[in-house]
C-alpha positions in Angstrom: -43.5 -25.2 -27.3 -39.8 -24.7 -26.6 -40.6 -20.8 -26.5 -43.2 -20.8 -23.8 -40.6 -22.8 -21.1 -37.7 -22.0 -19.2 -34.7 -23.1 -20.4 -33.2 -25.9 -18.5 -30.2 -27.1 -20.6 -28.2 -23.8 -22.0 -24.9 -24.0 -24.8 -21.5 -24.0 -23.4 -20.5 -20.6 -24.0 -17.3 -19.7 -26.3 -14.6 -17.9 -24.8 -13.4 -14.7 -26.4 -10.1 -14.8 -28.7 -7.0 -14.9 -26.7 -5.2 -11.7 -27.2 -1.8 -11.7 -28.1 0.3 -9.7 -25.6 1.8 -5.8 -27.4 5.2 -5.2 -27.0 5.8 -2.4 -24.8 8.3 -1.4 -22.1 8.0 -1.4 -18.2 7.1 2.4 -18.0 4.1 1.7 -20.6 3.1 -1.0 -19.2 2.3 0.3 -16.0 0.5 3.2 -17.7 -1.7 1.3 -18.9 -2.2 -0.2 -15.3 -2.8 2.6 -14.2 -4.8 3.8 -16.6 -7.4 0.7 -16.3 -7.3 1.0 -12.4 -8.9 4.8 -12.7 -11.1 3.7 -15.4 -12.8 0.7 -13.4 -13.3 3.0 -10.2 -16.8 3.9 -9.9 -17.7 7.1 -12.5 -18.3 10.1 -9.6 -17.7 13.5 -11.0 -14.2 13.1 -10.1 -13.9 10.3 -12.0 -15.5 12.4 -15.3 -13.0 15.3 -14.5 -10.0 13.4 -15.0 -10.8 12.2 -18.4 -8.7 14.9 -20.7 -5.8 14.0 -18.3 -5.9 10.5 -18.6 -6.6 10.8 -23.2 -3.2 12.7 -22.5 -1.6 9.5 -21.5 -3.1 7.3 -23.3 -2.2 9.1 -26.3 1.5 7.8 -25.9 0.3 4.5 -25.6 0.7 1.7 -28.3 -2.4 2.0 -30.7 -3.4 -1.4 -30.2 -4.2 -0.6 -26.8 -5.1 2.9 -27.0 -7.9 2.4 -28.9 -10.1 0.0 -26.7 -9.2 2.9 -23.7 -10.5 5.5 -26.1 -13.3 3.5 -27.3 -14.4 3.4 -22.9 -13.7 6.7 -22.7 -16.1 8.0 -25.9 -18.9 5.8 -24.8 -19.0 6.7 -21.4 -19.0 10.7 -22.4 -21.7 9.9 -24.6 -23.4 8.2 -21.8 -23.0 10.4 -19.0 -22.4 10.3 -15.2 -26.1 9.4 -14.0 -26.3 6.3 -16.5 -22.8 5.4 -16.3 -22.9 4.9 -12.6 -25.9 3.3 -13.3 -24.7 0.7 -15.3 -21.4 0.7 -13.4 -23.7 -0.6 -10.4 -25.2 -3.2 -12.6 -22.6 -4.8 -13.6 -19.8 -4.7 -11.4 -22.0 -5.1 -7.9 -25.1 -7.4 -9.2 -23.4 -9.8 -11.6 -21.6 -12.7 -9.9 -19.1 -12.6 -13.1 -18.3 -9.3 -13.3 -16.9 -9.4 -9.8 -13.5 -6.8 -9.7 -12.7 -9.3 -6.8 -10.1 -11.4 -8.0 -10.0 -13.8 -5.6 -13.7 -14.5 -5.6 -13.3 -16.4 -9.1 -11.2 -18.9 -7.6 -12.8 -19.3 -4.1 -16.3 -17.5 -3.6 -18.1 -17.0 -1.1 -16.5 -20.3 0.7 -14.0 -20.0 4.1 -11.0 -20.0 1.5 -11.7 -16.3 0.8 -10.6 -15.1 4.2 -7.0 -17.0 3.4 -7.1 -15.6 -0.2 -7.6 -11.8 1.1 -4.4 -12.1 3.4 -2.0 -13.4 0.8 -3.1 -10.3 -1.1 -2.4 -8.5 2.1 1.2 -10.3 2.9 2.0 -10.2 -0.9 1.8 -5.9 -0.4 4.3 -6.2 2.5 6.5 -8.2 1.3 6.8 -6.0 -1.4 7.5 -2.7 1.0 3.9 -1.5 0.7 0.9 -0.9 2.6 -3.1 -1.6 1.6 -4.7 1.6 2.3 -8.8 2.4 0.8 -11.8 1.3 2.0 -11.9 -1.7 -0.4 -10.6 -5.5 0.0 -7.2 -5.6 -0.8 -8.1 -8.2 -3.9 -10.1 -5.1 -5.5 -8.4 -5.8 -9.3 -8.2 -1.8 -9.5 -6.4 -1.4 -6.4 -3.9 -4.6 -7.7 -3.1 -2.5 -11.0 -2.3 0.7 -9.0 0.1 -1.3 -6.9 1.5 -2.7 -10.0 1.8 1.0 -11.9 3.3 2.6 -8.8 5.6 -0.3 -7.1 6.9 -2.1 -10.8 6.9 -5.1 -8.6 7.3 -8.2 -9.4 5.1 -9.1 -6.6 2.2 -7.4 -8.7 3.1 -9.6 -11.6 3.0 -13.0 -9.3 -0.4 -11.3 -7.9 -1.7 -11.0 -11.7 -0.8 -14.3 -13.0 -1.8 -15.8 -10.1 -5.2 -14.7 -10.5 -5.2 -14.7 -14.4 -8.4 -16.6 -14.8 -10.2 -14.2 -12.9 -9.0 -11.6 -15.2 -10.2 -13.9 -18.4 -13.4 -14.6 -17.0 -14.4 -10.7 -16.1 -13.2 -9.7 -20.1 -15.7 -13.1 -21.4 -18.5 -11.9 -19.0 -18.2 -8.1 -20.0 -17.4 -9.1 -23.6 -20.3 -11.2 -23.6 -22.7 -7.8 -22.3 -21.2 -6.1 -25.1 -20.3 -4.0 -22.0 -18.3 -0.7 -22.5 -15.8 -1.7 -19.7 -14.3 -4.6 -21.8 -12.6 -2.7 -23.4 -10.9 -1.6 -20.3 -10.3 -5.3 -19.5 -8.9 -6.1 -22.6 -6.2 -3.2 -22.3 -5.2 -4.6 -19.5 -4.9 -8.2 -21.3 -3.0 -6.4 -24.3 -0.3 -6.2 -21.4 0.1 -9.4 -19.5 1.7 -12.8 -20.7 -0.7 -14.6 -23.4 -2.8 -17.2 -21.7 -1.6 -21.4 -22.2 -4.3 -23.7 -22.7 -4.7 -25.2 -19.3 -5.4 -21.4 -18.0 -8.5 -21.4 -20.6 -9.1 -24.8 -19.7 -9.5 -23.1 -16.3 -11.3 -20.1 -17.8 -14.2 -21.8 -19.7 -15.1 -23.8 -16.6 -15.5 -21.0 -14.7 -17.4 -19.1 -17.4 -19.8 -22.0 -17.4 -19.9 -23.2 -13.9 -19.3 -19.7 -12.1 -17.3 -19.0 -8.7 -18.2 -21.6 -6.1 -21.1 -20.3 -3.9 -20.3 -22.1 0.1 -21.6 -19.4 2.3 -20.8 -21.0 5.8 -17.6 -19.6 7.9 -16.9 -17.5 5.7 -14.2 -15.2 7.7 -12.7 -11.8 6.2 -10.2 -9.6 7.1 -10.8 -6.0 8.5 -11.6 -3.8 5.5 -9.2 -3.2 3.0 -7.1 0.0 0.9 -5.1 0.6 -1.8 -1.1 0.4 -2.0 1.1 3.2 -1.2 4.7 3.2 0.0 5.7 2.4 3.0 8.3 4.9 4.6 
């Protein structure tokens, strides 16, 4: 009977391990930022031609955190561009979870998100930067270029800040058995390990999701990446 009806009551699902943090310095660190913030751009041709450069440097990365980048990068040779973007699609624009948004975790679709968006914006600025692409400035690829290129600390605050959006994008993709963990979890490999209150955090939102207020939501005008200010 219990086969033939929609499920109503679902387990509480398990977070991944937390990963303990690899020792590395500054300059590797953001290698690896920049690294991930390539790899989670969409997979256009360009995207496919920079893949011998970028086994280059990840070849002087640690091997703990090598490997997951060269694990991505095999799977999506073998899969190739059509399917790849395919997938991409799938899972980063249709899958509330899987949102490369950070500040949607913590605020939604709700009026907060409009605030949330400028702090990433004033956060740039204060750091001597500009937000320059056609994405919001929360866009966690655009966030890890700003780190690799500025060394910041403002990128760290930005990253810690918005940690459990980070943890809940590696359980979602983890949980896919998505190729882009991996990627995810690089990134993880390189930030602070995660206290129990932040999983706390982490395993509600895994199991209650972003919250989902629609009305007054207000944005800023669309958004860039970080480059230097003159």
């Amino acid at each position: 009977m219990t086969s033939v009806l929609p499920p109503r009551v679902t387990p509480r699902r398990p977070l991944p391990e937390a990963l303990n943090p690899v020792a590395m310095p500054s300059s590797q660190r953001r290698t690896v930022h920049m690294l991930a913030s390539l790899l989670l751009d969409y997979p256009d041709t360009a995207w496919f031609a920079r893949i011998p450069l970028l086994r280059g440097h990840i070849s002087e990365l640690p091997g703990t955190v090598a490997d997951p980048l060269l694990r991505f990068l095999d799977a999506a040779e073998r899969t190739g561009s059509a399917e790849l973007q395919r997938r991409y699609v799938t899972t980063f624009d249709l899958k509330r979870k899987c949102s490369l948004y950070l500040s949607y975790y913590a605020t939604g679709d709700t009026r907060r998100r409009g605030t949330a968006l400028v702090t990433f914006l004033e956060a740039y600025r204060a750091a001597g930067w500009e937000f320059d692409a056609a994405e919001l400035p929360d866009y966690l690829p655009a966030v890890l270029e700003f780190s690799a290129r500025s060394g910041s600390p403002v990128a760290d605050a930005l990253l810690a800040a918005h940690r459990e959006g980070v943890e809940v994008l590696r359980a979602a993709l983890e949980g896919m058995d998505s190729a882009w963990a991996d990627v995810v979890r690089a990134i993880v490999l390189s930030l602070p390990k995660v206290d129990q209150a932040t999983r706390e955090r982490v395993r509600a939102l895994v199991n209650e999701g972003p919250p989902a207020e629609t009305v007054g939501l207000s944005l800023p005008m669309p958004a860039f990446r970080a480059r230097e200010t003159s």
